[in-house]
N, C-alpha and C positions, 0 to 999 in steps of 0.2 A: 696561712689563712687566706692571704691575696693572692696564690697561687692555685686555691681551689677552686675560688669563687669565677675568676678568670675563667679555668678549666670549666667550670658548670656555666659560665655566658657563651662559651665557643659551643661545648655540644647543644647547648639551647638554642643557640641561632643554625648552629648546624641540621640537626633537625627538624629546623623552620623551614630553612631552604629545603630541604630534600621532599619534604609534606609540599612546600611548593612548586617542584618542579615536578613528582609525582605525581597532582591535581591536574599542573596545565596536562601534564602527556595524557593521561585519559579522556581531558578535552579535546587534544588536537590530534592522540594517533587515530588513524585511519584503522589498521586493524585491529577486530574486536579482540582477537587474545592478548595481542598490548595490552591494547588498553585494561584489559580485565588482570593482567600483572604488576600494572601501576595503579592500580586503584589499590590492588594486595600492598604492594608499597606503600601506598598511603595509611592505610589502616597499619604496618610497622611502623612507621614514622609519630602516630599518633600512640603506639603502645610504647615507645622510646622516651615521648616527652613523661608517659605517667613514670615508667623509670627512674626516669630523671628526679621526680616528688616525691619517691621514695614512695609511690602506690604500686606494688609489686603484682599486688591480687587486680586491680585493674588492667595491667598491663598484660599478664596472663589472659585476663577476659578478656581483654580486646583483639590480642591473637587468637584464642580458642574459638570463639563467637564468630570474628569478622573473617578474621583471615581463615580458618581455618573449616567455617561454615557457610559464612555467604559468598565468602569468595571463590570458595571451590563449585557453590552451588551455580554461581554466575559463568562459571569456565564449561560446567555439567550442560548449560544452558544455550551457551553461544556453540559447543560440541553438537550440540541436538536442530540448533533452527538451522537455516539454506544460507550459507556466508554469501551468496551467491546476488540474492535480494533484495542482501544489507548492503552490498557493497554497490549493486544498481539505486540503491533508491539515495546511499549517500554521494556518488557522484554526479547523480542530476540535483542535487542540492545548492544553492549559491549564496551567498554573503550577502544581506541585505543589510538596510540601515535597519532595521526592526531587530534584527538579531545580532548587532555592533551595539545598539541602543540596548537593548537587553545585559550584552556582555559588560558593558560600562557601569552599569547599575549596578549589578550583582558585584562586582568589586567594589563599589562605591561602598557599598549594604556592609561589607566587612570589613573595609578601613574603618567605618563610621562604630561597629559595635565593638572592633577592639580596640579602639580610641579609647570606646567609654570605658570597657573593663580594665585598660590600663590607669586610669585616672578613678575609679572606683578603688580599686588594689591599692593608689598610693594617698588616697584620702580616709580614706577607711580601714580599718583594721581588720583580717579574717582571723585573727588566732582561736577566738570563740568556736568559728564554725569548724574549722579543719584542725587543727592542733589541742591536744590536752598537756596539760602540765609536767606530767609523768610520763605519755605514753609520747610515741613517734605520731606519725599520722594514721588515725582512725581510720580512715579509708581503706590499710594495707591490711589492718585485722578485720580477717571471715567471721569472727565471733559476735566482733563489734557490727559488722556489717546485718549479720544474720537476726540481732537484739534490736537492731534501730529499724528493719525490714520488718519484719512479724511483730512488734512491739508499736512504735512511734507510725509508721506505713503502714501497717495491713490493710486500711481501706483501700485505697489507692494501689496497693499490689492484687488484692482482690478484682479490683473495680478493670485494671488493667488486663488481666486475667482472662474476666468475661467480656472483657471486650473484644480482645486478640479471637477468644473461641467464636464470638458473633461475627468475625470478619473471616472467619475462616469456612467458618458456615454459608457466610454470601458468599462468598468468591466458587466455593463448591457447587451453590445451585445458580448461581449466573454462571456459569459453565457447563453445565450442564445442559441447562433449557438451552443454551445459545448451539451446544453439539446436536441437543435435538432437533431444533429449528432447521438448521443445515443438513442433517439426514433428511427431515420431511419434506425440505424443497427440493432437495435430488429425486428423490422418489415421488417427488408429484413431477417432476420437469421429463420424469425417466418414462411413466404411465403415459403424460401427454404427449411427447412423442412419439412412445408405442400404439397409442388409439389412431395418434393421424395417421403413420406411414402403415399399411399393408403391410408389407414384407417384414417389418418387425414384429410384426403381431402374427403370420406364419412362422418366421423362426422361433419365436418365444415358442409357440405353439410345438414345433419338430423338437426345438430341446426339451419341454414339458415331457412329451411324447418319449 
């Protein structure tokens, strides 16, 4: 029994570390598909720990979804934009104390809240929330998930629902108006230099022709 629990603090800590060196290297590699390999790593790192809880259906989601949706969607992404003016605008970039002060903080921010939740865990008791008596964890059963979802949640999966749709909705028409705005100043910047210069307003003219 003190051989297992051993075994389950090493791959615990083991996949602490690896969630953390996975983190920094997305902060600190330079290139974008690195880094979009180690963030994928991170997201396995975090489907490892639910493993570990014996959430088998979460850890599945969390590959299926992260890794295997947004992460490919973000490789689809950085494949598609110019590495060219990511990689100019990240070497005129430089270390300031504003963004040392930022970095401090942001670590600060999450010693501070897993302090708390480790001192929450050993004062308090979770078996009520996650544990039942008879079963394993509730978490790992789709049935149980699916009952407490449409059942106990349905507002709030509704509510999230139409909200996701409302955000998808702006993002569609703030891209749009912003594509059309940008055509219509080409095409006014294209007119006005054809009204001033002569010779473009004859060629226009011979190609019409």
């Amino acid at each position: 029994m003190i051989f297992f629990q051993e075994l389950y603090s090493f791959f615990f800590y083991f996949l602490e570390f690896l969630i953390g060196v996975f983190a920094i290297g997305v902060l600190v590699e330079k290139n974008i598909v690195s880094s979009a390999f180690f963030l994928g790593g991170f997201f396995v790192g975090i489907a490892g720990l639910y493993m570990i809880l014996d959430a088998e259906f979460l850890a599945l989601a969390q590959i299926f979804i992260y890794v295997g949706a947004i992460n490919v969607l973000i490789l689809f992404f950085v494949m598609l934009i110019d590495v060219e003016d990511v990689e100019m605008i990240s070497t005129n970039s430089s270390v300031t104390k504003d963004s040392v002060l930022k970095f401090v903080t942001f670590f600060a921010s999450i010693a501070f809240f897993a302090g708390s939740a480790k001192l929450i865990i050993q004062n308090f008791s979770l078996s009520n929330f996650v544990f039942d008596q008879q079963h394993r964890f509730l978490v790992s059963d789709l049935s149980e998930i699916s009952i407490h979802l449409f059942k106990e949640y349905l507002l709030p999966f509704e509510f999230l629902s139409v909200l996701l749709l409302v955000v998808l909705i702006g993002t569609v028409y703030i891209a749009k108006d912003q594509i059309t705005k940008s055509i219509g100043q080409d095409l006014e910047s294209t007119f006005s230099i054809s009204k001033k210069d002569p010779y473009i307003q004859s060629k226009n003219f011979i190609s019409k022709g």
